[in-house]
C-alpha positions in Angstrom: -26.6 -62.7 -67.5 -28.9 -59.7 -67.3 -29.0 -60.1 -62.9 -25.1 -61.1 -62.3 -23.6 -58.4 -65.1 -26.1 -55.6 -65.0 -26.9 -55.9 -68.8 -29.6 -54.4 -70.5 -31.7 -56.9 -72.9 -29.8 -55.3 -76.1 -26.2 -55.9 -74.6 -27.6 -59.5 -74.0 -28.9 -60.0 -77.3 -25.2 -58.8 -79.0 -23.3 -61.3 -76.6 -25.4 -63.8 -77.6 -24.8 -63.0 -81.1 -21.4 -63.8 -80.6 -21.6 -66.8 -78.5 -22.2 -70.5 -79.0 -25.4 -71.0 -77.9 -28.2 -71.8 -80.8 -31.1 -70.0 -79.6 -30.4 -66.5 -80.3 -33.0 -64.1 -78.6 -33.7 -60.5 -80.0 -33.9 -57.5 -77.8 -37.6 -57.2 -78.1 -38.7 -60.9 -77.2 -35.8 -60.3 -74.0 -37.9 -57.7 -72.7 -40.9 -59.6 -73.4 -39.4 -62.0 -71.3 -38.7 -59.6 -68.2 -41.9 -58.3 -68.4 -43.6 -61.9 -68.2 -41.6 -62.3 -65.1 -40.1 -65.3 -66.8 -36.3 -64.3 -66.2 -35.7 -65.2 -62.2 -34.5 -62.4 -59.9 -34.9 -59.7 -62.7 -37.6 -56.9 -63.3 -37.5 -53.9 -65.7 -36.5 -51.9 -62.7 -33.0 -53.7 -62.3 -31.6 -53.9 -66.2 -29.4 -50.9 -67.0 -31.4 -48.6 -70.1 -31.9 -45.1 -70.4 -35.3 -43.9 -69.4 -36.3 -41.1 -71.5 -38.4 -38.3 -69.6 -39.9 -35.2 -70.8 -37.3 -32.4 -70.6 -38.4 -30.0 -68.1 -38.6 -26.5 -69.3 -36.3 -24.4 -67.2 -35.2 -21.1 -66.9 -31.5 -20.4 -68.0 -29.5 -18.1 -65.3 -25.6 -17.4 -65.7 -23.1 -19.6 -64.2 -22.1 -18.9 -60.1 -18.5 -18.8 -61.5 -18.5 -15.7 -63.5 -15.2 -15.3 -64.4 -15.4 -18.6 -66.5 -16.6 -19.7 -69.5 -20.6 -20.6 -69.9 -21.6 -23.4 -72.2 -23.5 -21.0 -74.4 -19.6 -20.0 -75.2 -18.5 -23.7 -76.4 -18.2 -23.7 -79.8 -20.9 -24.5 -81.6 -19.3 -28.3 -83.3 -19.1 -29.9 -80.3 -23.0 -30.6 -80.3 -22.2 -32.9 -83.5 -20.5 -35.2 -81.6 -17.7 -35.7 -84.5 -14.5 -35.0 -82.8 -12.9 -37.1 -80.2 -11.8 -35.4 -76.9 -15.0 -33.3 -75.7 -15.6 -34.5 -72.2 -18.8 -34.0 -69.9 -17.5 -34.4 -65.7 -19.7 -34.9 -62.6 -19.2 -36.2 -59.2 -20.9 -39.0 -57.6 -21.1 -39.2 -54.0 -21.8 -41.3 -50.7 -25.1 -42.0 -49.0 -25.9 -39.2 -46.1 -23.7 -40.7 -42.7 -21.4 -42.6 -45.1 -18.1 -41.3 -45.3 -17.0 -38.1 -47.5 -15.8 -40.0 -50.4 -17.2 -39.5 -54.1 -16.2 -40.2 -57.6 -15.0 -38.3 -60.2 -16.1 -38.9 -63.1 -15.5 -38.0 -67.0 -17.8 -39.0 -69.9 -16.1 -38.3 -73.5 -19.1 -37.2 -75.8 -17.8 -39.0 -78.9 -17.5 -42.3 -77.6 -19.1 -42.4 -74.3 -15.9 -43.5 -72.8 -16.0 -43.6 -69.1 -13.0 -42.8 -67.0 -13.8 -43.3 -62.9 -11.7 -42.0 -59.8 -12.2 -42.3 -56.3 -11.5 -39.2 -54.8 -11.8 -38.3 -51.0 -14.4 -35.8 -50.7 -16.1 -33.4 -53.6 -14.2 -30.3 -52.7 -12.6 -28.3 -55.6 -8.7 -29.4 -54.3 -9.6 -33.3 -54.7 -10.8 -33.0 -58.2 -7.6 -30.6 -59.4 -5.6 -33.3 -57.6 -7.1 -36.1 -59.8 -6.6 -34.0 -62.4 -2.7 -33.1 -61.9 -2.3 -36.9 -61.1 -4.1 -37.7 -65.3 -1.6 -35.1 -66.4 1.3 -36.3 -64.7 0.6 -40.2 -65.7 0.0 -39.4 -69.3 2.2 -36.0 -70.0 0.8 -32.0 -70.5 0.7 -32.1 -74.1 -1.2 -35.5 -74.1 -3.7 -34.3 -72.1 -4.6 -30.8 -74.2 -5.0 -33.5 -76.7 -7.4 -36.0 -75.5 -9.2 -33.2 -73.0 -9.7 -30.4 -75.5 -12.8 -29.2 -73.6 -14.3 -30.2 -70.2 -18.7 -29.1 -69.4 -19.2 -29.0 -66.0 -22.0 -27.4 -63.6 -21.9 -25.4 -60.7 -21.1 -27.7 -58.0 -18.7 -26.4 -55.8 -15.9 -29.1 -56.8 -15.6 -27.5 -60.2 -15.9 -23.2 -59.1 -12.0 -23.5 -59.1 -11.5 -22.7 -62.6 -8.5 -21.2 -63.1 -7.0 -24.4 -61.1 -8.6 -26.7 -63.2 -7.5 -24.8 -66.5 -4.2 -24.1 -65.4 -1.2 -24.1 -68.4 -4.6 -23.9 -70.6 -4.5 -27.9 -70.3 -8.0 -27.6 -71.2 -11.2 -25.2 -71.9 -13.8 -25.3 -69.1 -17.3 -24.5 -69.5 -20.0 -24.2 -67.1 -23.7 -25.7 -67.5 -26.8 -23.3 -67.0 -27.8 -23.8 -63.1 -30.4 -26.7 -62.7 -29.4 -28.0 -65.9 -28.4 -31.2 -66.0 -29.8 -32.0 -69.4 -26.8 -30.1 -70.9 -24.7 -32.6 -69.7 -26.8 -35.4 -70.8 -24.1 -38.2 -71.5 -22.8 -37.7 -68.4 -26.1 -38.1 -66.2 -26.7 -41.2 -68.4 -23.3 -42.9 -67.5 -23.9 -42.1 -63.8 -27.2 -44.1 -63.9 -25.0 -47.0 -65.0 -22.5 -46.8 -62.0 -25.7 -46.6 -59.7 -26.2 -50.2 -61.1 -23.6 -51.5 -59.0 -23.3 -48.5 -56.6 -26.5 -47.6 -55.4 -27.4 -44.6 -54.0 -27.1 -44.5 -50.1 -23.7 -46.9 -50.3 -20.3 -45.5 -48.8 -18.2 -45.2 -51.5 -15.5 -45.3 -48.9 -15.8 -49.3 -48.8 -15.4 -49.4 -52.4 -12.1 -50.8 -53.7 -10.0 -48.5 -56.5 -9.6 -52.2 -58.1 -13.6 -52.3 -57.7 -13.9 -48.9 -59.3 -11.7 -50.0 -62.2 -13.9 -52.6 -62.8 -16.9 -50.6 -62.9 -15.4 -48.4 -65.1 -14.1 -51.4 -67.5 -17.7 -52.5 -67.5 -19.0 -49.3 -68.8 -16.5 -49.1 -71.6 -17.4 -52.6 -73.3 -21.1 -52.4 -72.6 -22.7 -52.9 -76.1 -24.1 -50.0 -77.3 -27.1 -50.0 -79.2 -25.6 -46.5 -80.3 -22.8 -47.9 -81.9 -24.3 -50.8 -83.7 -23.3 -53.0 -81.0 -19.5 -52.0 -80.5 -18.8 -50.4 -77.2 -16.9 -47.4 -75.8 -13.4 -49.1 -75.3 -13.0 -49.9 -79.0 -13.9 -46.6 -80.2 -11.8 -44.3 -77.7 -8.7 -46.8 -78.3 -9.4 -46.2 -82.1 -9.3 -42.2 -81.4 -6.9 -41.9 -78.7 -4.5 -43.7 -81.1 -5.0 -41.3 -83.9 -5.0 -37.8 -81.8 
């Protein structure tokens, strides 16, 4: 389970929770496991969990877009977490001689849910297109609703603000440069598409019914965050009520 689905050992020990089997392992003694070597094909270096470095201490400069809001200009709640409809958005991209093609991707704070397109290259035009193509499928006032804010950093895929904001669908704000911390959910849920895209792939041979899936997989992960529910029951919950 852990080598053919990417699970951590605490997504493993809620499946098995709810399964049929007798033998019920805890998180703890499933790492214990790993580390003995006694699960085949798996080491600590291949299950999907968060490794929690030291936060470098970096110096804050203003965005490259100047014109735009910074994230020291986002209000203040957000950091709480409490309200559905905060979203954190990054690109991730193909190996060097692989073809241009990247993913967009969007991380709602709240819930950690994960929404994934494949775009055809990182420029600024292929992520507004994405982004007309969510507003068209799901309607402009819609989308003000479920994307009240959007963080970004300075990439040059996300410089076109006023594109990206256009008919104030949604508030922009820009990270501090080199700060990728402040987008923290995010980086996390990037680490967990590595786990089936690794770095140095073309993401140009990658199916959109592939990326669906990876996307899918994300979203009912259990999360030890959540007491074991996952992202897809919890957006559903507050997408249903905004």
């Amino acid at each position: 389970m852990i080598y053919h689905n990417r699970l951590s050992p605490y997504a493993v020990s809620v499946l098995l929770k709810h399964s049929e089997y007798d033998n019920i392992l805890c998180e703890k003694s499933i790492y214990n496991y790993v580390r003995a070597g006694l699960i085949p094909r798996v080491t600590m270096k291949q299950m999907a969990y968060v490794n929690h470095k030291k936060k470098k201490e970096v110096i804050k400069r203003l965005p490259k877009c100047k014109d735009a809001p910074s994230i020291e200009d986002r209000p203040k709640d957000i950091l709480a977490r409490n309200v559905f409809g905060h979203w954190e958005m990054d690109t991730v991209y193909s190996g060097k001689g692989c073809s241009s093609a990247s993913l967009l991707v969007l991380t709602e704070r709240m819930t950690l849910h994960e929404l994934v397109y494949k775009i055809p290259d990182r420029s600024s035009c292929s992520v507004v297109k994405c982004l007309d193509k969510i507003e068209r499928k799901i309607g402009r006032k819609n989308f003000r609703k479920v994307f009240k804010t959007i963080t970004v950093d300075n990439g040059g895929e996300f410089l076109d603000y006023h594109a990206i904001t256009k008919h104030k669908r949604t508030q922009l704000f820009y990270c501090h440069p080199y700060c990728s911390g402040e987008r923290g959910s995010n980086e996390n849920q990037n680490k967990l598409i590595r786990r089936w895209i690794p770095k140095g792939d073309d993401i140009g041979l990658y199916s959109d019914q592939e990326i669906l899936e990876i996307q899918n997989w994300i979203n009912m992960l259990p999360r030890k965050k959540f007491s074991g529910a996952c992202s897809a029951d919890l957006s559903n919950l507050y997408i249903n009520m905004t």
